[in-house]
N, C-alpha and C positions, 0 to 999 in steps of 0.2 A: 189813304195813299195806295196808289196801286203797287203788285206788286213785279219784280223785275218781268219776271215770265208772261207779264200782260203786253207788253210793250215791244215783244221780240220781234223782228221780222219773218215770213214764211220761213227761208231759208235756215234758219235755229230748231226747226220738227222734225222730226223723218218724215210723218205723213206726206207735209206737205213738198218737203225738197226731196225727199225719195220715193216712199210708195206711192202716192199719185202719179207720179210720170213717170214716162219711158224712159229708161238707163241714160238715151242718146239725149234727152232734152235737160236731165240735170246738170246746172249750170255754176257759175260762181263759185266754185271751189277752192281758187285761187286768188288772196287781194295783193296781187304783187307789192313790193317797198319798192321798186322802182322800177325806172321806164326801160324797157330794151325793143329800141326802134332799129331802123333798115339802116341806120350809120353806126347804129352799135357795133364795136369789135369783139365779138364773143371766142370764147378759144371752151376744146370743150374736154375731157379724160374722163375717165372712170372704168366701170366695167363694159358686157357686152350692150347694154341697153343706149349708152351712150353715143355709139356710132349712129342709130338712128334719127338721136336727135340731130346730128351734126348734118346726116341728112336733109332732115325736112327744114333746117334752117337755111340750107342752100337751094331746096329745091325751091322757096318761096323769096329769093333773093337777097337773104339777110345776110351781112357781114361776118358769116362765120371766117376766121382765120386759121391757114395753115402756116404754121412756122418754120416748118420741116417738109415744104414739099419736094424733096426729093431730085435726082439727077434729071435735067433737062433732057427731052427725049422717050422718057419712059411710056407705053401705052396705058391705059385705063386699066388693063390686064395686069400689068405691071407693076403698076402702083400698089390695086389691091395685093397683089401675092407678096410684096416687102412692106407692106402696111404700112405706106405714105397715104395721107388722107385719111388713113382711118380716126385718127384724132389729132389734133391740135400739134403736138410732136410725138413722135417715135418710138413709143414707150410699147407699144401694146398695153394689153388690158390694166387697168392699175384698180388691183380689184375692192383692196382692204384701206381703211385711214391707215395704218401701219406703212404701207405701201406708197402713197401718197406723202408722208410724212417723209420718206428714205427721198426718194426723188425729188422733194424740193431742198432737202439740205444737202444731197449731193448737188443740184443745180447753184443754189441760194448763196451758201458758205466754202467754208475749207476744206469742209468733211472730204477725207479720200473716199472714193471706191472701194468698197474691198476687190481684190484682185480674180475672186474667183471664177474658175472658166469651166463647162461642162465641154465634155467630147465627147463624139458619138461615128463612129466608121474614119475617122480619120480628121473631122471637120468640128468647127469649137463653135457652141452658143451660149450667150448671154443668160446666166440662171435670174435674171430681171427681166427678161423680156427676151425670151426664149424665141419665140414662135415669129418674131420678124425678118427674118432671113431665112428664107427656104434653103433648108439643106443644110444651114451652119457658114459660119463663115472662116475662110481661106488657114487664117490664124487669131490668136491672140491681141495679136499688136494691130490685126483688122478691126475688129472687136472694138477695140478700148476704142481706137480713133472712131470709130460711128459711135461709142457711146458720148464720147465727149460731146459730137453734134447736135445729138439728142441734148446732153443736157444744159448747153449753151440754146438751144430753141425753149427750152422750160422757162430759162430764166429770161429768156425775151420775151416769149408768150406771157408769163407773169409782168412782167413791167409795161407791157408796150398793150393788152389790153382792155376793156372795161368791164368784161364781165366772164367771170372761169366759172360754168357748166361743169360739175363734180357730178356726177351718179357713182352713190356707193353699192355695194353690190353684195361681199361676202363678210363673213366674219372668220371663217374658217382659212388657216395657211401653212404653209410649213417654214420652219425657220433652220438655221445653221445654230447649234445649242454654243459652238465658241465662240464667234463674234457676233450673233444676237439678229444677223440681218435676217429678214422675211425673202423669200422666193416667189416669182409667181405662178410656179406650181408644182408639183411634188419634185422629187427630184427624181428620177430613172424613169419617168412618163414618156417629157420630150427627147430629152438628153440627161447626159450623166449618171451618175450611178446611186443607188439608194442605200444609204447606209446606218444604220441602224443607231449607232453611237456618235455619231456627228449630223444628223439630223433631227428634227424633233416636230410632232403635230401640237400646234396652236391654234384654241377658238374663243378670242377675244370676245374679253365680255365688257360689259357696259362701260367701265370706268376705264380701263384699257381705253377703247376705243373714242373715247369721250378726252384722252388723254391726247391722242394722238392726233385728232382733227384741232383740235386747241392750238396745240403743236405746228400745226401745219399750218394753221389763221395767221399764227405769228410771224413765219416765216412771210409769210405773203403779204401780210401790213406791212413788213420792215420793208419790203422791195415797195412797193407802191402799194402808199393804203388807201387811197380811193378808188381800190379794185373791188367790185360786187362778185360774192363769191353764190350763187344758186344748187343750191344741194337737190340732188333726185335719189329716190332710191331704186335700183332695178328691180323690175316684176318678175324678168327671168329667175324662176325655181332655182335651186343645186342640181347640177349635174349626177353629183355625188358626194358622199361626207364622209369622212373618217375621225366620226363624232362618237361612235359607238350607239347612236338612235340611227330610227329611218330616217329616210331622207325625205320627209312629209313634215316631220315635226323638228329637222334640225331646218330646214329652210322655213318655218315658221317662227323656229328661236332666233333666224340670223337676221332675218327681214325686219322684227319685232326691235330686235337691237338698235341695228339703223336707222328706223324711223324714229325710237326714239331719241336719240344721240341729234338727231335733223331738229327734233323740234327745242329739244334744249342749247343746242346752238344759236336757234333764230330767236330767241326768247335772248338769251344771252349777247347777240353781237349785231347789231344795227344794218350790217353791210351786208348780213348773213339772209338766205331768204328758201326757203323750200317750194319745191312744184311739186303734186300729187298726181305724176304719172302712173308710180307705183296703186294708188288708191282708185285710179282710175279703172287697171287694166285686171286687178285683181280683185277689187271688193265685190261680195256676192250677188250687190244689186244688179251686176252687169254679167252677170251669171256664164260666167266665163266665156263668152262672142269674141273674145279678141286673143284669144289661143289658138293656136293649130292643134289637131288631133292628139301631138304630142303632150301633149297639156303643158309644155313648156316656150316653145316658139311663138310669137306675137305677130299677128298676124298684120297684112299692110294694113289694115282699117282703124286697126284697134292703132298703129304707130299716128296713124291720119286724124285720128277722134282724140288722141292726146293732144297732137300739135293744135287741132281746131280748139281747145281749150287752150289751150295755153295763149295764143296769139286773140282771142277772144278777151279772156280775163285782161289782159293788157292792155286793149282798146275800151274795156269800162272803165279801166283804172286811168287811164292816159289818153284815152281817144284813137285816132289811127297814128300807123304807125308812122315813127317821126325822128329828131334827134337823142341820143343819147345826152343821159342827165348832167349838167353842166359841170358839174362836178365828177366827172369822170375826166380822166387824163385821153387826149387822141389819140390813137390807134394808128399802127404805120399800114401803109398798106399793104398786102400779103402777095407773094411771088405769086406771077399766074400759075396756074395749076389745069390740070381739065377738070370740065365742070363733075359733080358724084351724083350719081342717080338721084333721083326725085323721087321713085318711087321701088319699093323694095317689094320681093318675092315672098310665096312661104317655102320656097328650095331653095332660097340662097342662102346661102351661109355664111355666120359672123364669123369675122376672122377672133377667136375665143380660144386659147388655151386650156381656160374649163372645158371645152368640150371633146377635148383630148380624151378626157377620163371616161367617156362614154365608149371607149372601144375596151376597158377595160372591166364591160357589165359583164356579170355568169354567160349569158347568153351570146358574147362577143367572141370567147376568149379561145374557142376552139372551131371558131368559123372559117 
């Protein structure tokens, strides 16, 4: 009787599926669990890596949905700087499962808000999403009513379509140590003030965060559970950590986390499914081609040569692209919006609240 290893395909070698060929011609990396064609309604959150995809989903005419596109009238200029279109609703970056988890039980349930407000020259922002209103907004009471829209768009985005694009990103947060919420980024960065006895540094580890995405499945079956939930992990590095390691080997611990939390999810939940852009843009085969200098930015080719997998694997798995699986709920249609670029720079910049922390390197701080 032969034995298992007789019978494998190439693709099960390294030889054969990696060191024989070129970075760009290794294939098949992805057996999707299901179909997402040009009538799919996809909606999409996470961290910085996530705006891309949302991109090239639109640059190639697929049914990405905005829920939250924003006051009629606005220019393309506009949009980006109060980060309409940058994803699905309003949230800015949603970097952590923790994170993720707060935002659909504020959307989903009863759960209040907690009420707090940062202020900064006179002008108040959202310690949830800091960085979408340039400058801060008017008041408080401005605040809460755009937060509400935001999270009445979550819970439409969530019900209304078939398939939510998560890219996880950090494992690293700050939280408030009296009511337990997560922020989405330090506090006295953007706004507000940093205090030492009422904030605290959290880096969720495996069970944690294994807790929290569970957490957040649930919510999202209770609203409609024939929602396909697609997990990515970001390839974007840390900016910076206040892990007490370099920031080499804690973006090794963080990345390592999430992936794995990815795969024991899709192993765990039927509706669950992962895509290896992260594996893509960072494993050694591809010998870093898809970075910018910085060794952190992603370069257009490298966002281009993920999507070209990605809508590949989906065409062996399912043929060309087509209807959304029968078993998905329709999708309403999404307020016009103008179209978002097709194709991305390496000077542009992600609208990224992590990248806030970058003006606070040694070499920033006295320039």
């Amino acid at each position: 009787m032969p034995h298992p290893y007789e019978t494998l395909p190439e693709d099960r070698f390294w030889r054969t599926a990696v060191a024989d060929r070129d970075a760009l011609e290794i294939a098949g990396l992805w057996k999707p669990r299901y179909q997402i064609g040009r009538r799919t309604g996809i909606v999409t959150a996470g961290s910085c890596f996530a705006q891309h995809f949302a991109k090239a989903l639109v640059a190639r005419r697929y049914r990405w949905l905005d829920f939250e596109p924003g006051p009629a009238g606005l220019s393309a200029q506009q949009r980006k700087d109060y980060h309409y279109g940058t994803f699905s609703f309003r949230t800015g970056n949603i970097y952590t499962p923790k994170m993720l988890r707060q935002w659909l039980t504020w959307a989903l349930t009863d759960t209040p808000v907690p009420g707090e407000v940062w202020e900064k020259d006179g002008r108040f922002y959202d310690p949830f999403r800091p960085g979408v209103e340039p400058g801060g907004f008017v008041s408080p009471e401005e605040l809460y009513a755009s937060r509400r829209e935001t999270l009445a768009a979550i819970a439409a985005a969530v019900r209304g379509a078939n398939v939510l694009v998560f890219t996880m990103g950090l494992t690293e947060a700050w939280v408030n140590k009296v009511t337990g919420v997560e922020y989405a980024v330090c506090p006295g960065t953007v706004a507000g003030d940093f205090d030492a006895e009422a904030h605290g540094f959290v880096n969720h580890g495996f069970a944690a965060l294994m807790a929290d995405m569970v957490a957040s499945l649930r919510l999202i079956v209770r609203a409609n559970r024939r929602l396909g939930i697609l997990l990515t992990v970001s390839p974007v590095p840390l900016t910076a950590t206040a892990s007490g390691t370099h920031v080499l080997t804690a973006t090794c611990h963080s990345k390592s986390l999430l992936r794995a939390v990815a795969s024991e999810l899709v192993a765990a939940h039927p509706r669950v499914d992962y895509f290896p852009s992260y594996e893509i843009i960072t494993h050694p085969a591809y010998r870093g081609r898809f970075f910018a200098p910085n060794l952190r930015s992603v370069l257009p080719e490298g966002v281009d040569h993920v999507m070209t997998q990605f809508f590949r694997d989906q065409a062996a798995a399912f043929g060309s692209a087509g209807a959304a699986p029968p078993t998905a709920p329709p999708a309403p249609p999404p307020d016009p919006v103008e179209p978002v670029e097709p194709e991305l720079t390496e000077a542009e910049e992600l609208r990224c609240e992590e990248e806030i922390l970058a003006a606070f390197a040694p070499d920033q701080r006295h320039g």
